[in-house]
MARDRENMAR-476959 format. One record per atom (N, C-alpha, C): chain; atom name; x, y, z. Coordinates in steps of 0.1 Angstrom, whole numbers. Atoms other than C-alpha are relative to their C-alpha. Example, Ala and Ser with C-alpha at 12.3 -4.5 7.8 and 13.67 -1.06 7.14 Angstrom:
A, N, 9, -12, 0
A, CA, 123, -45, 78
A, C, 9, 12, 0
A, N, -9, -11, 0
A, CA, 137, -11, 71
A, C, -8, 11, 8
//
This chain:
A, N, 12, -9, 0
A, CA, 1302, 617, 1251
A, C, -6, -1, -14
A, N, 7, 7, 14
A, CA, 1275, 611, 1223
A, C, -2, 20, -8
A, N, 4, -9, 3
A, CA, 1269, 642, 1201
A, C, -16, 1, -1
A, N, 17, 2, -2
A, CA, 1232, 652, 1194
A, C, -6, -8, -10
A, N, 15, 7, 10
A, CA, 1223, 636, 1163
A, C, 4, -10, 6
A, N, -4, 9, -6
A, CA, 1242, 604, 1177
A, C, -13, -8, 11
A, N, 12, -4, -6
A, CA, 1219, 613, 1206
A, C, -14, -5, -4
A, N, 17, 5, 8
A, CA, 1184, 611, 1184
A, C, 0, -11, -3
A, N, 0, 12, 11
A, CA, 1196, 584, 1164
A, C, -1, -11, 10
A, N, -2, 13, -6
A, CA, 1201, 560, 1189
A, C, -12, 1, 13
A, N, 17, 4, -10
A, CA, 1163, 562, 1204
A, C, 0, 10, 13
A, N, 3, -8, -13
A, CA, 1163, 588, 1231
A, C, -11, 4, -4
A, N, 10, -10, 4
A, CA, 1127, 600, 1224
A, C, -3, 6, 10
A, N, 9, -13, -9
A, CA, 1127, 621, 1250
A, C, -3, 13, -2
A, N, -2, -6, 9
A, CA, 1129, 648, 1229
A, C, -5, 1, -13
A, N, 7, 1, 8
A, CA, 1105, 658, 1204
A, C, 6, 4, -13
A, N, -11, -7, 8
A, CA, 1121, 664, 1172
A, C, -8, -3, -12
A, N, 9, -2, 9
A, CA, 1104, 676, 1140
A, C, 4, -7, -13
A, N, 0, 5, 8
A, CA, 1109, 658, 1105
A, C, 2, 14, -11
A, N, -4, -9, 14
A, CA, 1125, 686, 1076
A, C, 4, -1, -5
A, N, -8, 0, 8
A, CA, 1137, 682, 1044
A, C, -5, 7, -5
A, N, 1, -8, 8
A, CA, 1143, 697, 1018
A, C, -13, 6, -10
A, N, 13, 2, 10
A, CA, 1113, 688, 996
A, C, -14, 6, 9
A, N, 12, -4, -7
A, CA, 1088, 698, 1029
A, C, 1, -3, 15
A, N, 0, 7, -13
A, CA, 1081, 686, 1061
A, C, -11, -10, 1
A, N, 7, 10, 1
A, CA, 1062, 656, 1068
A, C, -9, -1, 11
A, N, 4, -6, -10
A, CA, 1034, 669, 1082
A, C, -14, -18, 5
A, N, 2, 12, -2
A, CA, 1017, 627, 1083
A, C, 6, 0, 14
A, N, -8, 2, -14
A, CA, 1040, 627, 1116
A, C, -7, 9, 11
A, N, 6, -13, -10
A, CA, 1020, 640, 1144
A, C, 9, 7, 12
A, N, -10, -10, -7
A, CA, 1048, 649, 1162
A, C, 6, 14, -6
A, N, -3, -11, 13
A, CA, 1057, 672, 1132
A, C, -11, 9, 4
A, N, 13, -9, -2
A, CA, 1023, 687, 1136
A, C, -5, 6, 11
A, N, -3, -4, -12
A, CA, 1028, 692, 1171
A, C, 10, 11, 7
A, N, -10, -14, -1
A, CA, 1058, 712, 1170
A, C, -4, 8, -11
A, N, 1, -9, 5
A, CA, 1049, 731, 1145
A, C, -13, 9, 4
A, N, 8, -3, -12
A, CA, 1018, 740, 1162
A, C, 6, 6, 10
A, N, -2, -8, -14
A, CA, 1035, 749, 1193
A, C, 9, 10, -6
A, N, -7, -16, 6
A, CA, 1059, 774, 1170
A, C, -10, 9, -5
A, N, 9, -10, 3
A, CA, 1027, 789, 1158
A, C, -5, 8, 12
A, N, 4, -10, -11
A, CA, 1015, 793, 1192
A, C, 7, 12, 8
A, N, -11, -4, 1
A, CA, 1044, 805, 1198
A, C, 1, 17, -3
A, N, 2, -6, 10
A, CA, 1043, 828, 1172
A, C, -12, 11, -1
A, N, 10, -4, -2
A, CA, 1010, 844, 1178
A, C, -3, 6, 9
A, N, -1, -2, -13
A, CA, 1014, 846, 1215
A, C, 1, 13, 4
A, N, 1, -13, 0
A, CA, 1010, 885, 1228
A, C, -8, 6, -5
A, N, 7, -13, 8
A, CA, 994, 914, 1218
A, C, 3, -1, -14
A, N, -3, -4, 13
A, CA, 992, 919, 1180
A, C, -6, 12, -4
A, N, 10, -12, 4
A, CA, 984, 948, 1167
A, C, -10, 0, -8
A, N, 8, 6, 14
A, CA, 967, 938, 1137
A, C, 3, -14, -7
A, N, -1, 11, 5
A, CA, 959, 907, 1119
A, C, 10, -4, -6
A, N, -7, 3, 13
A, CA, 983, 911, 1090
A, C, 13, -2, 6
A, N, -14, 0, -9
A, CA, 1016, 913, 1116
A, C, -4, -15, 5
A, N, -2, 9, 0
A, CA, 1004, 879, 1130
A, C, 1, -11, -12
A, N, 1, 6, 11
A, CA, 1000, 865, 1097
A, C, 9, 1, -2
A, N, -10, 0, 5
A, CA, 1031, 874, 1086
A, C, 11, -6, 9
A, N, -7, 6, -6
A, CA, 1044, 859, 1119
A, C, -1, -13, -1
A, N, 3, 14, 5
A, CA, 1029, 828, 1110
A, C, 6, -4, -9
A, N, -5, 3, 15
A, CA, 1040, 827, 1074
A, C, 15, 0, 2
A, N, -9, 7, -4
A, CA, 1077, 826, 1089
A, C, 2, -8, 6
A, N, 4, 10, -9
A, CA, 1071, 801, 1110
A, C, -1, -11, -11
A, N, 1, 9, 16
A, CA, 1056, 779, 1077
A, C, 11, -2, -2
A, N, -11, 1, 13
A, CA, 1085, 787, 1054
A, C, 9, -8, 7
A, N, -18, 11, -9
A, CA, 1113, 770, 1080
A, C, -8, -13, -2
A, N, 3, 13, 3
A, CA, 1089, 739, 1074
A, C, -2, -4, -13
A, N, 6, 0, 14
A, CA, 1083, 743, 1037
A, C, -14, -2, -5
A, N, 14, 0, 2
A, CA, 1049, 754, 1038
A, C, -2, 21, -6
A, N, -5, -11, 8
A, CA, 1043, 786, 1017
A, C, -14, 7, 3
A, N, 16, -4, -3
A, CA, 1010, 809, 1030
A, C, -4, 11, -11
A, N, 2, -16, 9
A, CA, 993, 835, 1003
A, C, -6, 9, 5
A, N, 2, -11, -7
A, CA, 987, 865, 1006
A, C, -14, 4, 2
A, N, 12, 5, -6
A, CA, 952, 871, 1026
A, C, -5, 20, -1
A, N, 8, -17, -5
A, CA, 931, 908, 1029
A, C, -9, -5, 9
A, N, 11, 2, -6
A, CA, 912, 904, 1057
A, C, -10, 18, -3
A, N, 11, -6, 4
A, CA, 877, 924, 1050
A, C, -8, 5, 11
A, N, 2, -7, -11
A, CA, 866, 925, 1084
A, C, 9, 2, 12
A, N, -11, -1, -13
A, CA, 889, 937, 1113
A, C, 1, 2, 15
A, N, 5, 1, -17
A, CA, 872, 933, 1147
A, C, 3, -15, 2
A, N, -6, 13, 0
A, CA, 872, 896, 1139
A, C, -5, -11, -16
A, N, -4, 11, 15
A, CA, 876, 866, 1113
A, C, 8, -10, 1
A, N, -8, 13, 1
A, CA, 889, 833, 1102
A, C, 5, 2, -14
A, N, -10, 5, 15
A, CA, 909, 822, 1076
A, C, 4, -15, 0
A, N, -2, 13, 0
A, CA, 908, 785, 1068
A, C, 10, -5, -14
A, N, -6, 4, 12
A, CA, 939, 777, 1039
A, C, 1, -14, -2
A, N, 2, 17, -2
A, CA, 940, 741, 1027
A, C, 19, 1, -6
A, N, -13, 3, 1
A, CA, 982, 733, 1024
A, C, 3, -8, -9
A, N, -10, 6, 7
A, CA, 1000, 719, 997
A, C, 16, -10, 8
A, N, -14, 4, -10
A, CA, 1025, 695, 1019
A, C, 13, -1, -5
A, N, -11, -2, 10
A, CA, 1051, 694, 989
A, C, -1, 9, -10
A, N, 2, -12, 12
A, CA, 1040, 724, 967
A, C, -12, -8, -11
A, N, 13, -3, 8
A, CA, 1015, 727, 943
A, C, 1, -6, -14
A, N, -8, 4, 10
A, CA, 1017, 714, 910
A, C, -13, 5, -12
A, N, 9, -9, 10
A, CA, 1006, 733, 881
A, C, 4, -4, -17
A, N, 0, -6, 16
A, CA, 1007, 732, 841
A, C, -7, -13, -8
A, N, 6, 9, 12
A, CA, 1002, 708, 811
A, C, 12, -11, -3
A, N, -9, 11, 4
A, CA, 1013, 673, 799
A, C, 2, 4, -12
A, N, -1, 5, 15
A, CA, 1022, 664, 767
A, C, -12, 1, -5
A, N, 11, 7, 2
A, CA, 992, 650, 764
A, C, -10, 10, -3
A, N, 9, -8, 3
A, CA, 971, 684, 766
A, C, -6, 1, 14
A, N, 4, -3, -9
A, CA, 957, 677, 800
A, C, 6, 7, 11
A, N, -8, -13, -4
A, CA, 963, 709, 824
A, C, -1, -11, 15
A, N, 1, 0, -15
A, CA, 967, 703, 861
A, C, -7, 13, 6
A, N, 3, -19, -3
A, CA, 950, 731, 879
A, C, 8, 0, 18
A, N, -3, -1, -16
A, CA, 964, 743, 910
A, C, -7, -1, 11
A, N, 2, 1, -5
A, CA, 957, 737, 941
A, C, -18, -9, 1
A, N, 15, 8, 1
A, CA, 928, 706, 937
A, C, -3, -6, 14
A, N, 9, 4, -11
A, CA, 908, 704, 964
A, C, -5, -14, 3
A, N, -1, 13, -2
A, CA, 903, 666, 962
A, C, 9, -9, 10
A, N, -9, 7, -7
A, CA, 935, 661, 974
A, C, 7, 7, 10
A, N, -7, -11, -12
A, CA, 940, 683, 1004
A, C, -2, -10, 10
A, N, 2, 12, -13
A, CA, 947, 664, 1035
A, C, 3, 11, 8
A, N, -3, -16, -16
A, CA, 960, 696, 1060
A, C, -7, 10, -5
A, N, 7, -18, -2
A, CA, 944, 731, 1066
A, C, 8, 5, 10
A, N, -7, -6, -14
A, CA, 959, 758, 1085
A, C, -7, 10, -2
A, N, 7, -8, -4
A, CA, 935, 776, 1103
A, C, 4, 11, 7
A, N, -6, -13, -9
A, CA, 941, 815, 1116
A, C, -11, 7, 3
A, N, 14, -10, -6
A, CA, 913, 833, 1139
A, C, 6, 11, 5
A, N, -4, -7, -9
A, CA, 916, 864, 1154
A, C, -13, 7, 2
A, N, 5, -11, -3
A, CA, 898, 891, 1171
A, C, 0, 9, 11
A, N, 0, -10, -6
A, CA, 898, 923, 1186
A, C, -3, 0, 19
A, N, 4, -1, -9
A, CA, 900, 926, 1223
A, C, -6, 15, 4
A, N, 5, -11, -5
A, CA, 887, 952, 1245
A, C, 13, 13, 2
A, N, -16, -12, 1
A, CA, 926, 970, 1244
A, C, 2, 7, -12
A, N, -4, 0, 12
A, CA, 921, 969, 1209
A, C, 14, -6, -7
A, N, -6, 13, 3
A, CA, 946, 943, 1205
A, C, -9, -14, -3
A, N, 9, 12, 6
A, CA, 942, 913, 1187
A, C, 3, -17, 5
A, N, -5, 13, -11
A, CA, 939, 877, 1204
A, C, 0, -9, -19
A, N, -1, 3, 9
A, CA, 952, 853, 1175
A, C, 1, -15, 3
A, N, -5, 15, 1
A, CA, 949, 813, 1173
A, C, 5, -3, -15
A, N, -5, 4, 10
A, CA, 966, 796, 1146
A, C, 4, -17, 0
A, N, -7, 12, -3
A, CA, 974, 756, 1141
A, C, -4, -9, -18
A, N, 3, 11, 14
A, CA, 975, 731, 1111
A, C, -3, -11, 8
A, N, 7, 18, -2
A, CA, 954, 698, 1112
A, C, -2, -4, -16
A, N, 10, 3, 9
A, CA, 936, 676, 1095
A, C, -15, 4, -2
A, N, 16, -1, 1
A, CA, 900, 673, 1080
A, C, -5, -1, 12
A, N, 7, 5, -16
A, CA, 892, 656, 1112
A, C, 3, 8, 14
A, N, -5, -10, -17
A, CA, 910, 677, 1141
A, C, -9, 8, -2
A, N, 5, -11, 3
A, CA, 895, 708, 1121
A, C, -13, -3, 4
A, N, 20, 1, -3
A, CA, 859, 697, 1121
A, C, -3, -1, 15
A, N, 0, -4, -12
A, CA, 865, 687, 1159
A, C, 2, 14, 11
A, N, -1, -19, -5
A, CA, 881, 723, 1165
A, C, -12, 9, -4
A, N, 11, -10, 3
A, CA, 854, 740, 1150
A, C, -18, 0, 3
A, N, 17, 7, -7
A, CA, 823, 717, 1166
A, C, 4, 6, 16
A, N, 3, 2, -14
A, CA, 836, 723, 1198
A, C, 6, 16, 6
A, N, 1, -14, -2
A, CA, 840, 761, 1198
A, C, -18, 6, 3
A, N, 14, 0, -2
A, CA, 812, 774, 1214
A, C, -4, 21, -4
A, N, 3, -14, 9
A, CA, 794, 808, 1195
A, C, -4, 7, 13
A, N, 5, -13, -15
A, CA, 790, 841, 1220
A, C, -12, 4, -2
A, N, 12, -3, 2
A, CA, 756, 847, 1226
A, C, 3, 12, 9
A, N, 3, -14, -6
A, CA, 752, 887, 1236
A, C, -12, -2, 5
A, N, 14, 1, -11
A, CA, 726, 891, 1263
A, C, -2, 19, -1
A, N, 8, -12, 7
A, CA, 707, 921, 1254
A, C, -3, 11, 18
//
């Protein structure tokens, strides 16, 4: 009888199975980005009371992949987005030798976003999506949302 890694290792892909180490997760693997995605949905899934409880269920979620979310105020509380751009191995911050600083988080080189929407139902619960992509899924996800027109 084979054990489970035995199992993986020897090509069963029937079985989706995520990419973690220690340094991050390798979120390049879209199967990576697939499960972790479905832990978000996961994650999100129910009634929330308020935004800041799904966020915080998300932000566990991240950390088991080594993704680190900061801390957010939402401003309005009926509804809202939050689009973070990811560091996939941390962030890298200070000064060379040399004098030249790094600044954190440089936007040049962001390749993932992890997007969090919510808003207010009619229970007064909150309906919450959450998922990390790329530049390209995101701009797809967000062209193909269609805006609520109120009829007067």
């Amino acid at each position: 009888m084979l054990g489970f890694k035995q199992f993986v290792v020897e090509g069963h892909d029937s079985i989706p199975t995520a990419h973690i180490e220690k340094s991050g997760s390798n979120l390049a693997d879209k199967t990576t980005r697939q499960e972790l995605n479905h832990n978000l949905a996961l994650a999100v899934a129910g009634n929330n009371i308020n935004p800041y409880s799904a966020w915080n269920r998300v932000s566990k979620v991240l950390v088991l992949f080594g993704i680190t979310l900061p801390k957010v105020i939402f401003h309005d509380l009926d509804m809202g987005e939050e689009i973070v751009h990811i560091d996939q191995f941390g962030a890298r911050s200070g000064a060379e030798l040399n004098g030249t600083v790094e600044k954190m988080n440089n936007l040049d080189e962001v390749q993932y976003y992890f997007y969090f929407s919510y808003e207010m139902d009619d229970n007064g619960y909150y309906d919450v999506e959450a998922m990390i992509s790329d530049e390209n899924e995101l701009d797809d996800y967000l062209s193909s949302e269609e805006p609520d027109i109120e009829e007067e």
